[in-house]
C-alpha positions in Angstrom: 16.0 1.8 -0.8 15.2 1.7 3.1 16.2 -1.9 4.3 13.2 -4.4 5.1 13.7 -7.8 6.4 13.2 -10.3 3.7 13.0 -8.2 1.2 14.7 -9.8 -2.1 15.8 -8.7 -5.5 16.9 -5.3 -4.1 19.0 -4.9 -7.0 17.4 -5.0 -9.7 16.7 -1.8 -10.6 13.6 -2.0 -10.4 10.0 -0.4 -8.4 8.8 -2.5 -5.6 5.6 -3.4 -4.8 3.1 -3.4 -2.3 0.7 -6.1 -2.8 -2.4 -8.0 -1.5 -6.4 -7.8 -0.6 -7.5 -5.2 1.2 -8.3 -6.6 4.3 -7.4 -10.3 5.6 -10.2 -11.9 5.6 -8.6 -15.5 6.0 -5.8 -17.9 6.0 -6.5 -19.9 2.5 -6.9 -16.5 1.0 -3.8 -14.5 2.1 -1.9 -17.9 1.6 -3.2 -18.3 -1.8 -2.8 -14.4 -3.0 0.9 -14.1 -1.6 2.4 -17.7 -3.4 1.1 -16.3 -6.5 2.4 -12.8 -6.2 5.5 -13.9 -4.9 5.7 -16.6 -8.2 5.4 -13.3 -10.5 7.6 -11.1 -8.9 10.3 -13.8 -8.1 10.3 -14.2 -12.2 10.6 -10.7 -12.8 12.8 -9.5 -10.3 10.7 -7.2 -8.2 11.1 -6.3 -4.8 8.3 -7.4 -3.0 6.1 -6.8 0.2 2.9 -8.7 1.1 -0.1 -6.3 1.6 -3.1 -6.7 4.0 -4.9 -5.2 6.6 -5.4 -6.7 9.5 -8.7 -4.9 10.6 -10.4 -2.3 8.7 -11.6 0.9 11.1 -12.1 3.8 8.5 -15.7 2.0 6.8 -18.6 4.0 5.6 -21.1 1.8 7.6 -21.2 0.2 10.8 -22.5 -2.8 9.2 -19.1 -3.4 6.8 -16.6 -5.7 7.4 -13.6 -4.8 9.3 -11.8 -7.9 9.9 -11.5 -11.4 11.5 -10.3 -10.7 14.4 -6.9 -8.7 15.2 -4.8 -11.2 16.4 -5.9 -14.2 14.5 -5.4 -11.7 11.3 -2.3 -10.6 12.3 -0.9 -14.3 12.8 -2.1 -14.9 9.1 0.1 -12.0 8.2 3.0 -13.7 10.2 2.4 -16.7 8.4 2.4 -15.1 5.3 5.8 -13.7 5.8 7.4 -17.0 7.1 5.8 -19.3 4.6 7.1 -17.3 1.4 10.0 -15.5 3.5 9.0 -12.2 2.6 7.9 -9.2 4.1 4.5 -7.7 4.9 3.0 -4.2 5.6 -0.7 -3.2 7.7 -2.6 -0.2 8.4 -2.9 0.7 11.7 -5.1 3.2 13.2 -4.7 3.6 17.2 -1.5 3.9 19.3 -2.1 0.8 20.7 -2.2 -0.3 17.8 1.8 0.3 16.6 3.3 -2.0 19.4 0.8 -4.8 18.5 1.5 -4.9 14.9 5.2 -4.3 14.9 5.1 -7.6 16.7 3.8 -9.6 13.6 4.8 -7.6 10.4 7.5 -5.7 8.9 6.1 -2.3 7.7 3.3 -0.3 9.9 1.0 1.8 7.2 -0.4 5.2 8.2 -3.9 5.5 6.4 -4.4 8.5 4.6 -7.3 9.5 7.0 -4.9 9.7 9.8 -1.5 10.8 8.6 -1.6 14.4 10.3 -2.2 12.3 13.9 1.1 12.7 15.8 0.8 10.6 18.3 -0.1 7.9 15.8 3.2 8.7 13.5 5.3 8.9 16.9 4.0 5.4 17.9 4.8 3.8 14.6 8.3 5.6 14.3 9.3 4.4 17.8 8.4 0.7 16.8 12.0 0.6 14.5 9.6 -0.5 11.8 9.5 0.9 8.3 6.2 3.4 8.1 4.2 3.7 5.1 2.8 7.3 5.2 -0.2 7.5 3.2 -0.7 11.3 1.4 -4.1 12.5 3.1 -6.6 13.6 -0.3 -7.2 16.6 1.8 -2.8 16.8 1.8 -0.7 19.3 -0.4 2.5 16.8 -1.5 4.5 19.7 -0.3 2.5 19.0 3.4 4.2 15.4 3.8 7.8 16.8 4.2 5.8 17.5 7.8 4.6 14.1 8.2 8.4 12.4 7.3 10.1 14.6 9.6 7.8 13.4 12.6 9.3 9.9 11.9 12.7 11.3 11.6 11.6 13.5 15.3 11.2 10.4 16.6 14.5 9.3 16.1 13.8 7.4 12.6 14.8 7.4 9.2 12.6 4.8 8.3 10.1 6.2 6.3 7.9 6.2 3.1 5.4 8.2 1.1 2.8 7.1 -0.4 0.0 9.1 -2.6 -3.1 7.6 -2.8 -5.1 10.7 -5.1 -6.1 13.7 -4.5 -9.9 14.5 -3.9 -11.9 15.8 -6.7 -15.5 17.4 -5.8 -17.1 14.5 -3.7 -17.0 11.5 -4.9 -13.7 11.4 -7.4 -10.2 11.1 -6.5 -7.1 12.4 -9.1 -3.5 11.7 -9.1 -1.6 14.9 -9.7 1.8 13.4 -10.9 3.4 17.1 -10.5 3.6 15.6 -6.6 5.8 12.4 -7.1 9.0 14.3 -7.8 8.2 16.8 -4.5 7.6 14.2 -2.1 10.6 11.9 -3.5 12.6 15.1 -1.9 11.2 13.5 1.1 11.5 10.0 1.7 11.0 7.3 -1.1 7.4 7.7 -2.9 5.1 5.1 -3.5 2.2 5.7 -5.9 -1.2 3.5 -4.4 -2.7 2.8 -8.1 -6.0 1.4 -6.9 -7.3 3.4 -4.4 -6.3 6.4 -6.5 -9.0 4.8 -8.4 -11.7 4.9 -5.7 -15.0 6.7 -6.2 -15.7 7.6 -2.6 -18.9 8.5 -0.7 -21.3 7.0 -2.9 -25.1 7.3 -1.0 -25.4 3.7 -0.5 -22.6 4.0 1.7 -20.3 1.7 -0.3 -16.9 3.0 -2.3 -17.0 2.4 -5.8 -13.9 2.6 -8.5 -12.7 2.5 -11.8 -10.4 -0.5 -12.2 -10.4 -0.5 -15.2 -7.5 2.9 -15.1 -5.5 0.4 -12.9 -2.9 -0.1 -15.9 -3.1 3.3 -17.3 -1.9 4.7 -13.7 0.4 2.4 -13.0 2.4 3.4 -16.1 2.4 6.8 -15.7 3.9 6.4 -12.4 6.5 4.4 -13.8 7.5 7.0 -16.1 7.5 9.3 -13.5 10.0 7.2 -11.4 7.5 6.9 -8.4 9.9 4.0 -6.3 7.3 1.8 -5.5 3.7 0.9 -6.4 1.0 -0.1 -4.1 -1.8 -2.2 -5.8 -4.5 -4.3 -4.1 -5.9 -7.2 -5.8 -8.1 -10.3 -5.4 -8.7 -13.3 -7.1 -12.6 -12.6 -6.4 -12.7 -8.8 -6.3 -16.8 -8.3 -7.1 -16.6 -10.9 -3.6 -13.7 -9.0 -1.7 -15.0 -7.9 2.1 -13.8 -4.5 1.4 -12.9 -2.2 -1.8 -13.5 -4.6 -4.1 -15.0 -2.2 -6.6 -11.0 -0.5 -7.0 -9.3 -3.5 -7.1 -7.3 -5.5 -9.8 -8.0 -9.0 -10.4 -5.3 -11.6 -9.4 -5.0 -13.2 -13.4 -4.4 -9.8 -14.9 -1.4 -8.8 -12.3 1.0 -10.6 -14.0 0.9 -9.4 -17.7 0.7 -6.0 -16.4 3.8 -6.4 -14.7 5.2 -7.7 -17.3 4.3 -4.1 -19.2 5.5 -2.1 -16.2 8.8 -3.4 -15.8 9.7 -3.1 -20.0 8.9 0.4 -19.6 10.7 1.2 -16.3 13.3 -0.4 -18.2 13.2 2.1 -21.2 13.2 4.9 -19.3 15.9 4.2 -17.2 17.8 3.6 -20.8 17.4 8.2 -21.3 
């Protein structure tokens, strides 16, 4: 596993996780999301990164929410990380962008949208920071061995994969789990479980989703020895500022991962 500050329980065996809302949209909130993520993942031993974006840029409408502000978001995100000493991950979607982050959190996250921009990848490479490449739905897995080697270009080896689903028609997405062994010849793989789940361009301009496949993912990517999961969830999710309609609700993370880690557990046992 690529080292990350803060990071604990690195050797247990076990998938880590990428976890949090969406999008910050306050201090209570992220405060109150992270203790109890951290309380379940402390108990079972899983390698854990605080998840939350500090503005959202890639909305359907001008009039959705896209954050509270960068800096006073990305102090929350600080906060986070120093409160529960553990470390966090955000998107980031301009150059200017890279720098800014790097400042405040541990892991700078290329959205799907704009994994194929160079000078974005460059930026976040040059930061030292861990990059979280997201697998464009437009994006073959065998097309991401492109995007990893722009990190390494750029004089890192800090790099991850993530697949977020593949389009299907217009408003579907599909995880093809034939990819998670090809890109793991890459960099380590992370499978995003919720917005794999998303049902995009719907015509009022909001993304809807199907959370209730969250679990029924989430396993299969176990089996299929994805190294991380990424899964966004809320305490409120029908009241979340942004993806709500994909995300799992906070009470139900726990006895999932309960599930998940028994069956990484037996199939690390063949």
């Amino acid at each position: 596993m690529i080292t990350v500050p803060k990071l604990k329980h690195t050797d247990s065996n076990n998938f880590f996780l990428l976890c949090g809302p969406c999008a910050i949209e306050g201090e209570d909130m992220a405060l109150r999301i992270a203790e109890k993520v951290v309380s379940i993942t402390d108990k079972l031993q899983i390698p854990y990164v605080f998840k939350g974006s500090f503005k959202k840029a890639n909305r359907s409408r001008i009039d959705s929410f896209t954050g509270i502000g960068d800096e006073k978001a990305l102090k929350i995100l600080k906060k986070v990380s120093e409160t529960f000493d553990i470390p966090t991950v955000t998107d980031i979607h301009e150059v200017s962008d890279a720098d800014k982050a790097a400042e405040y959190v541990d892991v700078l996250q290329i959205p799907a949208f704009l994994v194929r921009q160079t000078d974005l990848v460059v930026a976040a490479a040059k930061t030292g920071k861990v990059v979280n490449l997201k697998k464009g739905q437009f994006m073959s897995p065998e097309s991401m061995k492109h995007a990893v080697q722009k990190v390494k270009d750029s004089g890192s080896d800090k790099a991850w994969i993530t697949d977020r689903g593949t389009m299907f028609g217009y408003q579907d997405m599909i995880v093809d789990f034939r990819g998670i062994p090809t890109m793991r010849q890459y960099a380590p793989t992370v499978l995003d479980v919720t917005h794999s789940l998303q049902q995009p361009n719907q015509t009022i301009g909001v993304t809807g989703g199907r959370p209730d496949m969250i679990e029924t993912i989430a396993r299969a990517g176990v089996v299929n020895n994805v190294d991380g999961l990424f899964i966004e969830t809320h305490f409120d999710p029908a009241n979340a500022k942004s993806d709500g309609a994909n995300m799992l609700h906070l009470d139900q993370l726990e006895g999932m991962l309960e599930r998940l880690v028994k069956i990484r557990k037996t199939i690390q046992s063949f």
